[in-house]
N, C-alpha and C positions, 0 to 999 in steps of 0.2 A: 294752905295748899289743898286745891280739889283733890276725891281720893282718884288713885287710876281705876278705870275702869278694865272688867274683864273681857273684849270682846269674843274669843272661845267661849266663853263661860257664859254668855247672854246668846251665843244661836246656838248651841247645847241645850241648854235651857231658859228658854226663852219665856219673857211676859205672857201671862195671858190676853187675847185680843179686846181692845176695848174702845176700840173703831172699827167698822165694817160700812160697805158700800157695795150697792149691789141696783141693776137696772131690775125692773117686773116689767110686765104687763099689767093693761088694767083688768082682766081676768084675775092673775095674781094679787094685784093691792087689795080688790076686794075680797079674796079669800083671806090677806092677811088680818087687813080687820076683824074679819069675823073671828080668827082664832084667837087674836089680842082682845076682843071684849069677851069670848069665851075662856080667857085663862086672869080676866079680872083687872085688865090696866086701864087706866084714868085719862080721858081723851080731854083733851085743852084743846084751844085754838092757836095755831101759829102761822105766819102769814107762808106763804108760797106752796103750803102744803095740804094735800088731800084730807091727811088726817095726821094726828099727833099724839103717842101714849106714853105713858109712864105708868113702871110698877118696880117699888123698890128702887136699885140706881140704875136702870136699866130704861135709855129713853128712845125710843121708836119714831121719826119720824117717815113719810112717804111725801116726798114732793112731787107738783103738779107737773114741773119739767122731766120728760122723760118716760113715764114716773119712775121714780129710782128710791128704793129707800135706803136710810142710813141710821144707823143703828149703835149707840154709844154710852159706854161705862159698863159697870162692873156687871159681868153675867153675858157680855157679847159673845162671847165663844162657844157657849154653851146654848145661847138659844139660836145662833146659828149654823153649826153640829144636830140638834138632836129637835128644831123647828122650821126651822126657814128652809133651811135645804132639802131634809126630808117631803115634807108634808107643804113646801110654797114650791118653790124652787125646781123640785124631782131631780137634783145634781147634786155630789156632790163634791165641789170644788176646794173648802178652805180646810188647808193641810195635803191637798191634791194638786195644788198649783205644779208642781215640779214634773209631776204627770204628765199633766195636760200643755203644759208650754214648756217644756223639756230645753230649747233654742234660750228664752230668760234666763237661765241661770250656765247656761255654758259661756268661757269668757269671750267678749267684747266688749265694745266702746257704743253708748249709747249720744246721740248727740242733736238739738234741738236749738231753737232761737226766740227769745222774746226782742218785744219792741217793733216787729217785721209792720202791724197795723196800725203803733202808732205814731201820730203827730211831733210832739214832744220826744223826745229824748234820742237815746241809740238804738241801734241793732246791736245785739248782743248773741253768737252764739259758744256753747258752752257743749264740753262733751266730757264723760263719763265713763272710765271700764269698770265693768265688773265681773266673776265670777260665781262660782257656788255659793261661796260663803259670804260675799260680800252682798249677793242680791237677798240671801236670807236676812243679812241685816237690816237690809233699806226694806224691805218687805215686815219685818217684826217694827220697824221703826215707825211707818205709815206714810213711804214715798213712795207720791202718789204725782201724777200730773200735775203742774203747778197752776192752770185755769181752775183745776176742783177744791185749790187752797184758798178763801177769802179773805185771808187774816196777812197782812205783812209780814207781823210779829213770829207767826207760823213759817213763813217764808224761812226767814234769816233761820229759824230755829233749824229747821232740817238742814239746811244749808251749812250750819256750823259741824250737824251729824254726819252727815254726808264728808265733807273736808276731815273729820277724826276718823272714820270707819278706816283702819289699815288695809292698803293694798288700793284705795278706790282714787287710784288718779283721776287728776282732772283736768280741764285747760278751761279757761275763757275768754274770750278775746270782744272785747269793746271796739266799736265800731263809732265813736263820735258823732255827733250831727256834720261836722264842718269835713269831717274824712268820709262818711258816707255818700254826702252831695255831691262831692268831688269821685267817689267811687263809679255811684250811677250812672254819676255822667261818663266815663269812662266805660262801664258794661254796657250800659243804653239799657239794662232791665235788671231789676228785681231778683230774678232767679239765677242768671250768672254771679250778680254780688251772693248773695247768698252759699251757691255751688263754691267759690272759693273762699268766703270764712268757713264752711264745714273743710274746705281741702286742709285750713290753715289749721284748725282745733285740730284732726284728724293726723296732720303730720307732727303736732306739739307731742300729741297723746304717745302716737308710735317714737317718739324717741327714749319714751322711758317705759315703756311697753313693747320692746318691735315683735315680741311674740304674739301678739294680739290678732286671730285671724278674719274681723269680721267689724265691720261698724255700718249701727243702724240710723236712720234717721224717718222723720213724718215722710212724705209720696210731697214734694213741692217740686220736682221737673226731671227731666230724662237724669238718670245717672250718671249718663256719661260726663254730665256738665261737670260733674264732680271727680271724677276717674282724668277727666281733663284738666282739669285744675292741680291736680295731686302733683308733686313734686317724685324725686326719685326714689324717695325712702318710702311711699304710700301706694307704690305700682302695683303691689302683691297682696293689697290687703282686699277683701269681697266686701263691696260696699250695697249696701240691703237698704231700700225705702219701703216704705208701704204705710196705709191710711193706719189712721189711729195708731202708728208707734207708738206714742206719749203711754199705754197699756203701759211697754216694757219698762222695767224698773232703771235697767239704764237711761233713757230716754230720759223718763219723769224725773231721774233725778239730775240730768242735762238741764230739763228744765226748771227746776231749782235753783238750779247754782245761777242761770241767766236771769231769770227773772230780780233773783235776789237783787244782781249788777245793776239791771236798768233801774229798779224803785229805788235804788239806793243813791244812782247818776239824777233822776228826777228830784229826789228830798234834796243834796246837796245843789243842786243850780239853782234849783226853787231857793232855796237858800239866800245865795247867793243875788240871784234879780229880787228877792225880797217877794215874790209873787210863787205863788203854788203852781204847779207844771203838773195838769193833770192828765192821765191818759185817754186813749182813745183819739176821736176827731169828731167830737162832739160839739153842740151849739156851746157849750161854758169852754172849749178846746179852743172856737174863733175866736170868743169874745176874749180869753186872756194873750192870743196871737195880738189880736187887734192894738189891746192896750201896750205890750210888745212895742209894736211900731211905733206905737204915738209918741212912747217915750223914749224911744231909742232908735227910731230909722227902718225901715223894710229889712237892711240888710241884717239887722240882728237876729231871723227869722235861719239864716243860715248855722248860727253857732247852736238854735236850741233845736230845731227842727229839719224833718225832713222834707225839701220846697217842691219835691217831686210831685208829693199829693196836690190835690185839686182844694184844698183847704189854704195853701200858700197864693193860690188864684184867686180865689175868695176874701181872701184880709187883703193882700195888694197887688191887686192884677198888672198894674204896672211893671213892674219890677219883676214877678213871675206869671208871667202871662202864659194860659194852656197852650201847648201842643197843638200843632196842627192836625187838623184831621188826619187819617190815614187815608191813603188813596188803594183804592180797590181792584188790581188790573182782573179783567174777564181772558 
């Protein structure tokens, strides 16, 4: 039997960090450099990155997107405490977060959606409370947005931390391929489906939460679609969008727990057709729609997929033929 763990006893005293992430400037990457071969680290080549060092277990890289560097293993804390922030940075944020974003850690329900762009699989959204101690956890833990996670393996991982952290309700609600279609066509858009699975996590969350004064989500359409959707137990709570949410640890770890759902709904059908369900709407996205049909009819396009996109027009225009224009009145 696993031992229990102490959760008081790990945001008390807590790990030291040995993951950090952080945007520069390219003014900044290049002063970074310079300080990293002035303190003696060992530059490699690694792809997607400006530059890349090691010294001791402490490995450095600066990628070309963004640029953003990230920074990992043993010594992270301290050379971002007493170098990067001082003498790169001019801020100093880590230990400061509660500071500066004081709204993170007061409680709410953070709540997010994968699967929204792609082809393949469901909509999934997922929503999230947390408070003081809870956000210290998923913050000592390293939930993070789940687009800056690449690893699946990592996916599930937080996702299993997130579900043990005491106190950190959750809800998720899967949205099928064959109940979505049918959805859409009922909203006629995107943003109304959407507006009520947040109503529907949002009212799951508030039944074991109703003290809960506040739930955030990304900026995807007027609010009210959402305040409109809400049922009677969800009238009194202040619902908050705005760009880049996925920051707040609620959010991100929203976005966890859904993304987990949908890779997990794609592995098991993939499964199941014996053919891999990849994401996105990409050219390997047609060709495995394609083969789809061939083997099994246009209409099985309905059980794995969403037939709204213009990719379902593309493998069998028959059977989901585009939209008509819109007509323009003056």
């Amino acid at each position: 039997m696993p031992p229990i763990r102490n959760q008081k006893s790990e945001i008390e005293n807590p790990k030291p960090l040995t993951l950090y992430t952080s945007p520069l400037t390219i003014a900044q990457a290049v002063k970074l450099r310079a300080l990293l071969e002035d303190d003696g680290y060992k530059f490699e080549p690694k792809p997607y990155t400006l530059y890349y060092a090691v010294k001791d277990k402490l490995n450095v890289a600066v990628y070309e997107k963004g640029p953003k560097v990230v920074l990992q293993g043993k010594g992270t804390q301290d050379f971002v405490t007493f170098r990067l922030e001082p003498e790169i940075l001019g801020e100093a944020k880590l230990g400061y977060e509660e500071v500066h974003s004081p709204e993170m850690f007061a409680p709410h329900f953070g709540v997010d959606e994968s699967g929204k762009g792609d082809f393949f699989g469901p909509l999934v959204i997922a929503g999230c409370y947390v408070d003081r101690e809870i956000a210290h956890a998923f913050m000592q833990a390293g939930i993070q947005d789940s687009k800056r996670i690449g690893s699946d393996a990592r996916i599930r991982e937080l996702a299993e931390m997130i579900r043990r952290t005491p106190g950190a309700t959750q809800s998720v609600v899967t949205v099928g391929p064959e109940k979505y279609n049918e959805l859409y066509k009922k909203f006629g858009n995107l943003n109304r489906l959407l507006a009520w699975g947040h109503a529907k996590v949002i009212e799951t969350l508030l039944e074991q939460r109703p003290d809960c004064p506040r739930a955030l989500s990304d900026q995807f359409a007027n609010p009210k679609l959402i305040e409109r959707a809400l049922m009677e137990r969800g009238r009194g709570i202040v619902l908050e969008q705005r760009t880049k949410a996925e920051s707040d640890l609620a959010v991100a770890a929203a976005s966890i727990l859904a993304r987990e759902r949908f890779i997990d709904w794609l592995r098991k059908s993939g499964s199941e057709f014996q053919k891999e369900l990849p994401r996105g709407a990409s050219a390997q996205v047609k060709q495995v729609g394609r083969d789809l049909v061939a083997s099994r009819g246009p209409e099985i396009l309905r059980s794995v997929a969403k037939v709204h996109f213009k990719t379902a027009t593309e493998i069998a225009p028959e059977t989901y033929p585009a939209p008509p224009p819109r007509e323009f009145r003056r």
